[in-house]
C-alpha positions as CSV (number, residue, x, y, z in Angstrom):
1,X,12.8,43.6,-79.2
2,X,15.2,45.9,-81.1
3,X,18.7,44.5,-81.5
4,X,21.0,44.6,-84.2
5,X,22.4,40.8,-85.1
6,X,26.0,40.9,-86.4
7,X,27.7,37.7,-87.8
8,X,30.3,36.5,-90.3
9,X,29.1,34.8,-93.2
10,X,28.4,31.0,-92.4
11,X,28.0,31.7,-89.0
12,X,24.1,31.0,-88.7
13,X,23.3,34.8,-88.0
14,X,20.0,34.6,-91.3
15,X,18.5,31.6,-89.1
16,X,18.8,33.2,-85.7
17,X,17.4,36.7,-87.4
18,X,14.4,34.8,-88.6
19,X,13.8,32.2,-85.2
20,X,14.0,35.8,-83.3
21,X,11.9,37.4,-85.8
22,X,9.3,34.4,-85.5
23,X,9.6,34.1,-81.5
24,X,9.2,38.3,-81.0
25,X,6.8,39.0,-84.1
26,X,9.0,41.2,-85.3
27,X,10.0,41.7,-88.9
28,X,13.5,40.9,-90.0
29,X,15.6,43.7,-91.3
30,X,18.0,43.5,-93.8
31,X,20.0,45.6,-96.2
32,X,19.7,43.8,-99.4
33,X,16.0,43.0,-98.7
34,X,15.4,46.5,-98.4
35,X,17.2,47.5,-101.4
36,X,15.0,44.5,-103.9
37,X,11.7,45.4,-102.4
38,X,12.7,49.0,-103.3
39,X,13.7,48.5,-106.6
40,X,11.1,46.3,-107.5
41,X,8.6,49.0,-105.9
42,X,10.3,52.1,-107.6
43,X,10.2,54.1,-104.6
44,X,12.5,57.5,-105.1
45,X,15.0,56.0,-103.0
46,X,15.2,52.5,-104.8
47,X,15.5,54.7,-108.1
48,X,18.5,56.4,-106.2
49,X,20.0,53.5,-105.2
50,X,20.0,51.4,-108.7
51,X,21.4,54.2,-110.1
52,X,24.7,53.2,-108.0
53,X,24.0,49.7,-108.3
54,X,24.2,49.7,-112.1
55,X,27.3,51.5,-112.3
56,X,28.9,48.6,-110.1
57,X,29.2,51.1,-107.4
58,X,28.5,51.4,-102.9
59,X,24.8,52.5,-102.4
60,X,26.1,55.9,-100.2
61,X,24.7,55.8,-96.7
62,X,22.7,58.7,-96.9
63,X,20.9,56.0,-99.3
64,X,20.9,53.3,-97.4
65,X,19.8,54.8,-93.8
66,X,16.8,56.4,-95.8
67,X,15.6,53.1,-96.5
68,X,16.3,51.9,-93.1
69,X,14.2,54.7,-92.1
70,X,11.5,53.5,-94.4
71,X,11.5,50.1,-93.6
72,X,11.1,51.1,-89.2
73,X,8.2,53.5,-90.3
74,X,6.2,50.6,-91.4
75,X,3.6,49.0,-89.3
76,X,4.8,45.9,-88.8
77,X,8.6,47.2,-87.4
78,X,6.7,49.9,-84.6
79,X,6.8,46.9,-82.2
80,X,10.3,45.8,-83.0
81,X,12.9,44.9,-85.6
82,X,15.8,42.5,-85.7
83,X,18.4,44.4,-88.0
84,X,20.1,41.4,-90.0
85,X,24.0,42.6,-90.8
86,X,23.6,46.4,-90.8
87,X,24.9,48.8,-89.9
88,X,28.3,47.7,-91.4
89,X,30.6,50.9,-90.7
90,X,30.9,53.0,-87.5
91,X,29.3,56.3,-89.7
92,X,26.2,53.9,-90.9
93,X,26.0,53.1,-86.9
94,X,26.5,56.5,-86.0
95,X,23.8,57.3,-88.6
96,X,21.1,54.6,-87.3
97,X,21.8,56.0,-84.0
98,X,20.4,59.5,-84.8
99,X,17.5,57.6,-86.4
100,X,16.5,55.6,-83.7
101,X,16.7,58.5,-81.3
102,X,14.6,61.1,-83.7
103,X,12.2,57.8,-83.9
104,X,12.4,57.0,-80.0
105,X,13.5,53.4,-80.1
106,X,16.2,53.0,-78.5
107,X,18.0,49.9,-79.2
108,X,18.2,47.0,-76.5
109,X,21.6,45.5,-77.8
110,X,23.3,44.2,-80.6
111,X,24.7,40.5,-80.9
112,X,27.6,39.0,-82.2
113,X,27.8,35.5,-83.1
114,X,31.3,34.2,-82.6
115,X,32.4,31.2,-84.4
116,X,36.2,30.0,-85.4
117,X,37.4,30.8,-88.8
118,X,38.1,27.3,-89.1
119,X,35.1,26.1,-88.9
120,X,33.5,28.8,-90.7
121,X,35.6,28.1,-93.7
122,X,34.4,24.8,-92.5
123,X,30.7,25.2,-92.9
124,X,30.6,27.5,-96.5
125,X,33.3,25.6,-98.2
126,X,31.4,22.0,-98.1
127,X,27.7,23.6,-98.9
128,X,26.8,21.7,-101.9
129,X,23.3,22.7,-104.3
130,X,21.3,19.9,-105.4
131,X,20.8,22.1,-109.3
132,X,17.5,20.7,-109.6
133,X,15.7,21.1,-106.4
134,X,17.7,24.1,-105.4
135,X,17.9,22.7,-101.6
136,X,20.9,23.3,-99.8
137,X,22.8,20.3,-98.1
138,X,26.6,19.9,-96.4
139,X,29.2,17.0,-97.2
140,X,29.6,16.7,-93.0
141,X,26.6,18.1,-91.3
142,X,23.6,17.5,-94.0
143,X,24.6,14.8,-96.5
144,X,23.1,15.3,-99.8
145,X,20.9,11.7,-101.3
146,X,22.6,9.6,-103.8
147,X,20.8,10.7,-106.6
148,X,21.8,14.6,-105.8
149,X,22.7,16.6,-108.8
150,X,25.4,18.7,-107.0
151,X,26.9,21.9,-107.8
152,X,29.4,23.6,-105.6
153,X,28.3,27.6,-105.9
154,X,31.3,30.1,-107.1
155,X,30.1,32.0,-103.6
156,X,30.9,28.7,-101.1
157,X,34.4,27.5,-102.8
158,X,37.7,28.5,-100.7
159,X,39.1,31.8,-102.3
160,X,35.8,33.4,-102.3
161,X,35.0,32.3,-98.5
162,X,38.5,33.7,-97.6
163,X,37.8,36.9,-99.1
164,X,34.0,37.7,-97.8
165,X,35.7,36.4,-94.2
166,X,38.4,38.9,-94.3
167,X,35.8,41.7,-95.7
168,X,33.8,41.3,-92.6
169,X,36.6,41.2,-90.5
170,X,37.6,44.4,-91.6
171,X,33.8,46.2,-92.0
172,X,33.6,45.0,-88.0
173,X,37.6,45.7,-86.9
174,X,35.9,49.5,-85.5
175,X,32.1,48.2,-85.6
176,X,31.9,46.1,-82.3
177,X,34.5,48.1,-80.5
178,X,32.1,50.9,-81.0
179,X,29.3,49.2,-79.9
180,X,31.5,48.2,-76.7
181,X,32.2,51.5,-75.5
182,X,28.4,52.3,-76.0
183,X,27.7,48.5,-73.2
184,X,25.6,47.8,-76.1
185,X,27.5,44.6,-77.4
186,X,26.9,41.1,-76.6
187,X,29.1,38.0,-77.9
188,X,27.6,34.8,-78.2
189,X,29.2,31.6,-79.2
190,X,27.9,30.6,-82.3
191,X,28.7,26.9,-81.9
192,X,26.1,24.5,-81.4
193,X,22.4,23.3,-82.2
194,X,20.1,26.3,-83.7
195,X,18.0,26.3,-80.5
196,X,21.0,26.5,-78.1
197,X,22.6,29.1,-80.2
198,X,18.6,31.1,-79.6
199,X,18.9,30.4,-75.7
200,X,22.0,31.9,-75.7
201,X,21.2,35.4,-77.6
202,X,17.9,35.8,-75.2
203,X,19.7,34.8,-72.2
204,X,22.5,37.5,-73.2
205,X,20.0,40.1,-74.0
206,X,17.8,39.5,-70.7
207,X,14.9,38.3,-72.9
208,X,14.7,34.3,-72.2
C-alpha cells in the first residue's frame, strides 16, 4: 500500500491516514511529522530546515523531499507508506515522483476526500477544547459534558477556517489535475461514518 491521501482541512483525511496505516501496517507519513522528529533529532537536514523555520520562512523542497526520502528509507516504510497531505505543489509531486522511481515504488494511487465547503466550515468552526482535559468535542456531532471548560481554538474560528480552505484550494487547483492526467487520482466522498468513508478509499483503490 503506497498512496498519497489528499484532503481539505476538516475533512477526516488524519483519521483515514491512520485507520489505513493501522489496517496495512504501514507507517503514516506526514510533512510536519517529519520536520519535529527531525528537529528534535538534529539530523543535517532538520538543521537545514529550522534554519527556514526560524526566519518565518517555506522549508524549500529540495528540503523537504530529502526528508521524504529519509523517512521511505526507513524500515518500517519498505513495505508501504500512506503519505498524509504531501506533496502539496505539482514540482514537490514531480519531485516525489523521481524519488519513488530511483527507490522502485511505484505508487498505487492517491485519494481525495471530497467534502462540501459548507459542511467543512461546518465541522472546524464548532470544534470546541475542553482546556483542561485537552479532548476535542463538537457543538453538533460530539457534544461536550456540562461541566466542559471550553475554549474555541484561534485555528477552528470562521476567518481562519476560510483562509486555510481557500489555501488548499489553491495548493490543489494544478495538484489533482496532475495526478488526473497521470490515472493516478481517485475521489472519494468524504461524507459519512469513519468506516464507510475506509470502505470507500479501499474499494476505489482495488484494496477491499
Amino acid at each position: 500500500m503506497r498512496i498519497i491521501l489528499l484532503g481539505a482541512p476538516a475533512s477526516g483525511k488524519g483519521t483515514q491516514a491512520d485507520k489505513l496505516g493501522a489496517r496495512f501496517g504501514v507507517p503514516k507519513v506526514s510533512t510536519g511529522d517529519m520536520l519535529r522528529a527531525a528537529l528534535k533529532a538534529g539530523t543535517p537536514l532538520g538543521k537545514e530546515a529550522e534554519k527556514y523555520m526560524s526566519a518565518g520562512g517555506l522549508v524549500p523542497d529540495s528540503v523537504v523531499i530529502g526528508l521524504v526520502e529519509e523517512r521511505l528509507g526507513e524500515a518500517d516504510a519498505r513495505t508501504g507508506f500512506i503519505l498524509d497531505g504531501f506533496p502539496r505543489t505539482v514540482p514537490q509531486a514531480e519531485a516525489l515522483s523521481a524519488l519513488l522511481q530511483r527507490l522502485g515504488t511505484p505508487l498505487d494511487g492517491v485519494v481525495q476526500i471530497d467534502v462540501d465547503r459548507e459542511l467543512l466550515m461546518e465541522r472546524a468552526t464548532l470544534r470546541r477544547t475542553d482546556k483542561r482535559s485537552g479532548q476535542i468535542y463538537h457543538l453538533k456531532y460530539n457534544p461536550p459534558p456540562p461541566d466542559a471548560e471550553l475554549e474555541h481554538r484561534a485555528d477552528d474560528r470562521e476567518e481562519t477556517v476560510k483562509k486555510r480552505l481557500d489555501a488548499y484550494d489553491a495548493m490543489t487547483a494544478a495538484l489533482l489535475p496532475h495526478y488526473q492526467r497521470l490515472g493516478l487520482l481517485k475521489r472519494v466522498d468524504g461524507v459519512g461514518e469513519p468506516a464507510q468513508i475506509t470502505g470507500r478509499i479501499l474499494s476505489a483503490l482495488g484494496k477491499n
